[in-house]
C-alpha positions in Angstrom: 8.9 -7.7 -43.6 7.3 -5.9 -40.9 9.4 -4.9 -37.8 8.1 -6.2 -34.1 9.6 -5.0 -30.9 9.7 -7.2 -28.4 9.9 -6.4 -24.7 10.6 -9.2 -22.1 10.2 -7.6 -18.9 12.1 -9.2 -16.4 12.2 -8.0 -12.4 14.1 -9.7 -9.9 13.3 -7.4 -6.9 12.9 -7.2 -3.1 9.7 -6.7 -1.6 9.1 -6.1 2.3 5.8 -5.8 4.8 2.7 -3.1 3.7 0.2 -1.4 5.8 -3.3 -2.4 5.4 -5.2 0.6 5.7 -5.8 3.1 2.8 -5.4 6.5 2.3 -7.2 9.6 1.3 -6.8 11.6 -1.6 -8.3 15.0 -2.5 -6.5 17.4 -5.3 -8.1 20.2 -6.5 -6.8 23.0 -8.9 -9.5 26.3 -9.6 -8.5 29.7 -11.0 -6.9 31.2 -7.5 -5.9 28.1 -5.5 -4.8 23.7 -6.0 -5.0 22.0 -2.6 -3.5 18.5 -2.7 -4.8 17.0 0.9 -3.5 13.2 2.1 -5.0 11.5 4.6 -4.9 7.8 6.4 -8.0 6.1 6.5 -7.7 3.9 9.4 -9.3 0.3 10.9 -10.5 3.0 14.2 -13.9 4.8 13.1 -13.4 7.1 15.7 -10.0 8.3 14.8 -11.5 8.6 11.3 -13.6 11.3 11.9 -11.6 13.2 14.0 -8.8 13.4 11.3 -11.6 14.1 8.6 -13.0 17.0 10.6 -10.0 18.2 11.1 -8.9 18.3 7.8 -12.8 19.6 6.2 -12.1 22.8 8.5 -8.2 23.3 7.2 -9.8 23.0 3.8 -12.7 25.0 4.2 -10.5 27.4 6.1 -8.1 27.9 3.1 -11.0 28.2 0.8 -12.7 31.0 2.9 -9.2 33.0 3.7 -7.0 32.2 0.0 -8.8 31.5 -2.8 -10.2 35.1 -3.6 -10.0 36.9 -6.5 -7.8 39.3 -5.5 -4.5 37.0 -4.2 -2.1 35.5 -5.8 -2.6 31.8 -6.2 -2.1 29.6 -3.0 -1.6 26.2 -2.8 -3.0 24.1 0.4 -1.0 20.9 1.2 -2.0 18.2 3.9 0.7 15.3 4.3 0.9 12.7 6.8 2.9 10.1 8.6 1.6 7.5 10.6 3.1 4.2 12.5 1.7 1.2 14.8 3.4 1.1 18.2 3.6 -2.2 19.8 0.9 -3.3 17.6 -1.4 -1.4 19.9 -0.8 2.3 19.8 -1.3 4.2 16.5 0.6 7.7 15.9 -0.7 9.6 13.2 0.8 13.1 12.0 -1.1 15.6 9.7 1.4 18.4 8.4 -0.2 21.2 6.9 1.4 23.9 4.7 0.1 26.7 2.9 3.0 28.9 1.1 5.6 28.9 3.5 3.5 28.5 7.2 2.9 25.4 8.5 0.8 23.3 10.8 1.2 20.1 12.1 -1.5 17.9 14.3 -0.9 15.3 15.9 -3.1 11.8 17.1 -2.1 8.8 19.2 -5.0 6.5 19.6 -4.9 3.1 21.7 -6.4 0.3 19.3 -7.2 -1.7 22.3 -9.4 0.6 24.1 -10.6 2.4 21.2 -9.4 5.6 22.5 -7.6 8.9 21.5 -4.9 9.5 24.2 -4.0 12.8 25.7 -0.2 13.5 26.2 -0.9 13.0 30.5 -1.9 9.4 29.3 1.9 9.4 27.9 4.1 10.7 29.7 5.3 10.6 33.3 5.6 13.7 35.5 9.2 13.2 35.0 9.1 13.1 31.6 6.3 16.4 31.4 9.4 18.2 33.6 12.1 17.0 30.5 9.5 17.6 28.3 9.5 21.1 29.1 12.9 22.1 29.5 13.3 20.5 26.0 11.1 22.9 24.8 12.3 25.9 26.7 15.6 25.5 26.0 15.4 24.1 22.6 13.0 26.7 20.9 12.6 29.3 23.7 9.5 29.0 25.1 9.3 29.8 28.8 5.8 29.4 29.2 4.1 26.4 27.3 0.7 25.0 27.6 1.0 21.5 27.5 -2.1 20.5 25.7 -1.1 22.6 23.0 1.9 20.5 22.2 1.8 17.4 19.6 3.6 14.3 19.9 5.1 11.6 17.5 6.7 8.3 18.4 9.3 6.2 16.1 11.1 3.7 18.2 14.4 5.9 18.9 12.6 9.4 19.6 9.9 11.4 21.0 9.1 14.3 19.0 7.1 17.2 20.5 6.0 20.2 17.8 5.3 23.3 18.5 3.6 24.9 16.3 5.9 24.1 13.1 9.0 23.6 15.4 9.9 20.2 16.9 12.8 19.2 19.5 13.1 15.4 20.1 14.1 13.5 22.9 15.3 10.0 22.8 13.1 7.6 24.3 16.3 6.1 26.8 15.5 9.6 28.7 11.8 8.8 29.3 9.6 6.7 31.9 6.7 6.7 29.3 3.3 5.0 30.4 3.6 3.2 27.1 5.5 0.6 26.4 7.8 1.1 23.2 10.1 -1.3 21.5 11.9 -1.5 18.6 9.8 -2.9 15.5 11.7 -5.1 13.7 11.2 -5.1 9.9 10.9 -8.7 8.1 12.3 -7.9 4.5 11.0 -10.9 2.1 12.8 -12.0 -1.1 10.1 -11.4 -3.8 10.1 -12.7 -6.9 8.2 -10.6 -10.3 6.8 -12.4 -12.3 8.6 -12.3 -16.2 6.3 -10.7 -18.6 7.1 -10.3 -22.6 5.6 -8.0 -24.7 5.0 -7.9 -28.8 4.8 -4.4 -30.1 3.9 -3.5 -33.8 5.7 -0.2 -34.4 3.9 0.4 -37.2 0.9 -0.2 -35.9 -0.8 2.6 -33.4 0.4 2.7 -30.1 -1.0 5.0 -27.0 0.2 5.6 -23.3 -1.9 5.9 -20.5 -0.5 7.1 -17.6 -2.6 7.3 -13.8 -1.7 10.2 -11.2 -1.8 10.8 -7.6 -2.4 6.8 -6.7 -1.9 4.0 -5.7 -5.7 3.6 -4.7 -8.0 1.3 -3.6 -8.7 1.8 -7.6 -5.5 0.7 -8.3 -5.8 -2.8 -8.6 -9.0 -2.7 -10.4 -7.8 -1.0 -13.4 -4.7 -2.6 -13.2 -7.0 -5.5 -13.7 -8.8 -4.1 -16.7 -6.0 -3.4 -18.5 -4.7 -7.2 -17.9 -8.0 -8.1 -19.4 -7.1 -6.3 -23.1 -3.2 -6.9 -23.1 -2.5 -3.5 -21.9 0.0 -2.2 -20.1 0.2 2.1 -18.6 2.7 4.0 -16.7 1.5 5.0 -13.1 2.9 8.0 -11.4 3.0 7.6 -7.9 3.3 9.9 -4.6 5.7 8.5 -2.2 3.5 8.8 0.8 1.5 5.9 -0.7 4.0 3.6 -1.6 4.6 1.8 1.7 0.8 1.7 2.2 0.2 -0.3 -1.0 3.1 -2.2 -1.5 1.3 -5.2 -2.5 -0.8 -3.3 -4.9 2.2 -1.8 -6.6 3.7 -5.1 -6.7 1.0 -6.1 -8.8 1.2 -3.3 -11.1 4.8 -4.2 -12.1 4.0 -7.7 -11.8 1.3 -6.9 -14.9 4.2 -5.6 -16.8 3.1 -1.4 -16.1 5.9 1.0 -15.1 6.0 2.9 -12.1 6.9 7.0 -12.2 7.9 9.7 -9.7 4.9 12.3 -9.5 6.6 13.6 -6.0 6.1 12.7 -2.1 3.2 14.4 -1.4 2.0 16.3 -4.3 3.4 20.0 -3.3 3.4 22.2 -6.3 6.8 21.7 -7.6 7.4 24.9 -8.4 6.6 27.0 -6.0 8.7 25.0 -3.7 12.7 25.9 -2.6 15.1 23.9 -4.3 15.7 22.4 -1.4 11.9 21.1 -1.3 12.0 20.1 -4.7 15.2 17.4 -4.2 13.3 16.1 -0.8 10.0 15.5 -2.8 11.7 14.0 -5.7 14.6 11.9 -4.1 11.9 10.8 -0.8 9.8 8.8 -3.6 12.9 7.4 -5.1 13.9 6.0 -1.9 10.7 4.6 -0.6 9.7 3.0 -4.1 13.5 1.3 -4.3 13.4 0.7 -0.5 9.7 -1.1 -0.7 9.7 -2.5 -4.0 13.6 -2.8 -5.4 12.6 -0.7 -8.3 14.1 2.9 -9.6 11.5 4.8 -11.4 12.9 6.9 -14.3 10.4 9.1 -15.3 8.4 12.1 -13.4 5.9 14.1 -13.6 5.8 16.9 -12.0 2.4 17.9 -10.1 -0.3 19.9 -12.1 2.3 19.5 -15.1 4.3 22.7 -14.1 7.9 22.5 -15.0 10.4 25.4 -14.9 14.0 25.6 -15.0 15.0 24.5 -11.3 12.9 21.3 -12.2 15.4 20.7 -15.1 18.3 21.6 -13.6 18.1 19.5 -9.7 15.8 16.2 -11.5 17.8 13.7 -13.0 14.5 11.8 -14.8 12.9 12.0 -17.9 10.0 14.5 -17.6 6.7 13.3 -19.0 3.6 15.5 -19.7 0.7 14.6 -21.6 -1.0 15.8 -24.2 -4.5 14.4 -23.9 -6.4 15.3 -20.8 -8.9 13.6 -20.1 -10.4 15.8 -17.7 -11.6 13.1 -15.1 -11.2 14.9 -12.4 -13.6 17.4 -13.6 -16.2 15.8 -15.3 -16.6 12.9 -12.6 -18.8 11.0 -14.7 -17.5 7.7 -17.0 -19.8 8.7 -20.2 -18.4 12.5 -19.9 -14.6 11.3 -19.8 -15.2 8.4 -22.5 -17.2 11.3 -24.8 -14.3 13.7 -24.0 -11.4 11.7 -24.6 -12.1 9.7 -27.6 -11.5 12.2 -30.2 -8.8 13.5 -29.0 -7.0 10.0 -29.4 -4.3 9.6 -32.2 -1.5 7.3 -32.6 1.9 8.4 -30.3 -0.1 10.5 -27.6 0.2 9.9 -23.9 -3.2 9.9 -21.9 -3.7 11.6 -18.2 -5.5 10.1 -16.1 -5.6 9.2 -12.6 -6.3 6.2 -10.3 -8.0 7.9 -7.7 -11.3 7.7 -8.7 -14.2 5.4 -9.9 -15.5 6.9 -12.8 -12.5 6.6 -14.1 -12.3 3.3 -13.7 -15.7 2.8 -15.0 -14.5 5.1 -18.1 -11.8 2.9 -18.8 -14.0 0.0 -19.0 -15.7 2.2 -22.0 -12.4 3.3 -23.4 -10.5 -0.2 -23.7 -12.6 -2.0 -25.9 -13.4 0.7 -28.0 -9.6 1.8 -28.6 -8.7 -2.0 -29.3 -11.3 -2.2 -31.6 -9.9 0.7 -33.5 -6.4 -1.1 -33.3 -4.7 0.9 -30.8 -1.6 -0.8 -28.9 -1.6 0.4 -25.6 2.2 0.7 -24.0 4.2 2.2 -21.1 5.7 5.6 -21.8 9.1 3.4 -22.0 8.0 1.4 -24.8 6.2 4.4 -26.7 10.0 6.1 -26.4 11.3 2.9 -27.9 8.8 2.7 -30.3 9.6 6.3 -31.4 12.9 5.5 -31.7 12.4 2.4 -33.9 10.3 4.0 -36.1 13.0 7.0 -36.5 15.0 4.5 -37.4 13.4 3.1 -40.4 12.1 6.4 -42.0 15.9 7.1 -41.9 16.8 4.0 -43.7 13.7 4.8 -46.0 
């Protein structure tokens, strides 16, 4: 008598409000430098392409100044935050690192007039003279340029960066030209839908797992893979996850599994300890905090893993070990042609969810691995399925 496993996948979880603009994502890995660049793409066109320029100079900037042949290899990281005020006034923040220096840049645009506003269009004089003794007294500066400062809002605090130090300044101090108020967050009960799963362990099972998402992708393959019965793990960068919180819903609703691939994609190792717990535990929060879920798997960026990793992560590690090399090749026909012999029962696919041709290379991929009787499962099941089949070889 063969011997099934079967999954129900039940999720009773807590889902709250997403933000409906998308983001950005660039990673790229050569020889002497990776860059790993975030970005909001917003409803405000003009906003748009002042971030973008500003972040095609930082990156052509680090290309020109880092990525010779005779430096060590750098890595370029550009993370962001970004909030609606009132409904009316949106605060973006690009923080930019590069080993240990960093950057940070700062926009506040006014959705109603369709205009960037300048930190006079703030703040009071009053609040320029608090403003500045902030500053002076706070991280020793005695003579400032104002225009040079950034500003971010949340709705307890003004922050004001200099350079890559901040002070704040609660917002009960200040007669802002603004108006602020306190946003108050409408937490839904959400419901996930149950979803069982047969699994032949002796038949052929494969994982695929996506990177660097959620997308506007995201939903399309997840789509896909509804369409053949298959299911895939999705590592996930934390920065997202608010942004697409319906999206991800959807991916666990399809019965995938969601995994930690960090906050912001910094290169794991060649962070501080310190760095390395932030990145990990940040994307535990916000995925628990948005969705109700705890991932328990990670994968570290660019697949580096060294000691600290093992010792300060308390998740299963997951590598790969078929590449499928999409974000190279950036054509469906080159990915399908690459990946399909390197295909074997038990392996664990990479690839990522940022990009079209991928998508369109799954569309390839999917029927042809079904035909050739391949299961597809989430990392979790191909454990369990490894486990099962230990099992009976023991028992003979």
């Amino acid at each position: 008598m063969r011997n099934f496993l079967v999954l129900f996948l039940v999720l009773f979880l807590v889902g709250c409000g997403s933000f409906d603009d998308s983001v950005v994502t660039l990673i790229d890995e050569s020889d002497n430098c990776v860059s790993s660049v975030s970005y909001p793409k917003t409803s405000e066109s003009k906003l748009n392409r002042k971030i973008k320029r500003y972040v095609k100079s930082s990156v052509r900037d680090f290309n020109s100044n880092y990525c010779s042949d005779d430096v060590l290899r750098q890595e370029l990281n550009i993370d962001f935050k970004s909030n609606l005020i009132n409904e009316r006034y949106l605060n973006v923040v690009l923080v930019k690192t590069i080993e240990d220096e960093v950057w940070v840049k700062t926009f506040i645009f006014d959705v109603l007039k369709h205009k960037e506003l300048s930190i006079y269009d703030i703040l009071t004089d009053n609040d320029l003279m608090i403003l500045s003794d902030k500053v002076k007294r706070g991280l020793g500066y005695d003579n400032i340029e104002i225009n040079d400062l950034g500003v971010q809002f949340d709705d307890e605090f003004l922050y004001v960066y200099v350079g890559d130090s901040s002070v704040s300044i609660p917002l009960e101090e200040l007669d802002l030209r603004i108006k602020i108020s306190k946003d108050l967050e409408v937490v839904k009960s959400y419901q996930y839908k149950s979803v069982s799963k047969v699994i032949d362990p002796n038949g052929k099972v494969i994982a695929l797992t996506f990177d660097d998402g959620p997308s506007r992708y995201t939903r399309l393959i997840v789509d896909l893979l509804n369409e053949y019965g298959a299911s895939a793990t999705f590592f996930v960068l934390g920065n997202k996850v608010s942004i697409y919180s319906d999206t991800l819903k959807y991916v666990l609703d399809s019965g995938n599994e969601i995994g930690n691939h960090s906050y912001s994609h910094k290169w794991l190792t060649h962070v501080s300890e310190e760095e390395l717990i932030s990145q990990i535990n940040q994307t535990q929060d916000v995925i628990f905090n948005t969705l109700g879920y705890t991932p328990r798997l990670v994968r570290p960026t660019y697949g580096s893993v060294n000691q600290t990793i093992k010792d300060n992560v308390n998740l299963d590690i997951v590598l790969w070990n078929v590449d499928t090399l999409d974000w190279k090749y950036r054509n469906s026909n080159k990915i399908f042609k690459n990946v399909l012999p390197k295909i074997d029962d038990g392996k664990i696919v990479l690839m990522h969810d940022t990009y079209e041709y991928t998508y369109n290379a799954l569309k390839l991929l999917l029927p042809k691995l079904k035909d050739l009787g391949y299961q597809f499962v989430t990392v979790s099941e191909l454990k369990e399925v490894n486990s099962i089949r230990n099992e009976l070889n023991k028992n003979g």
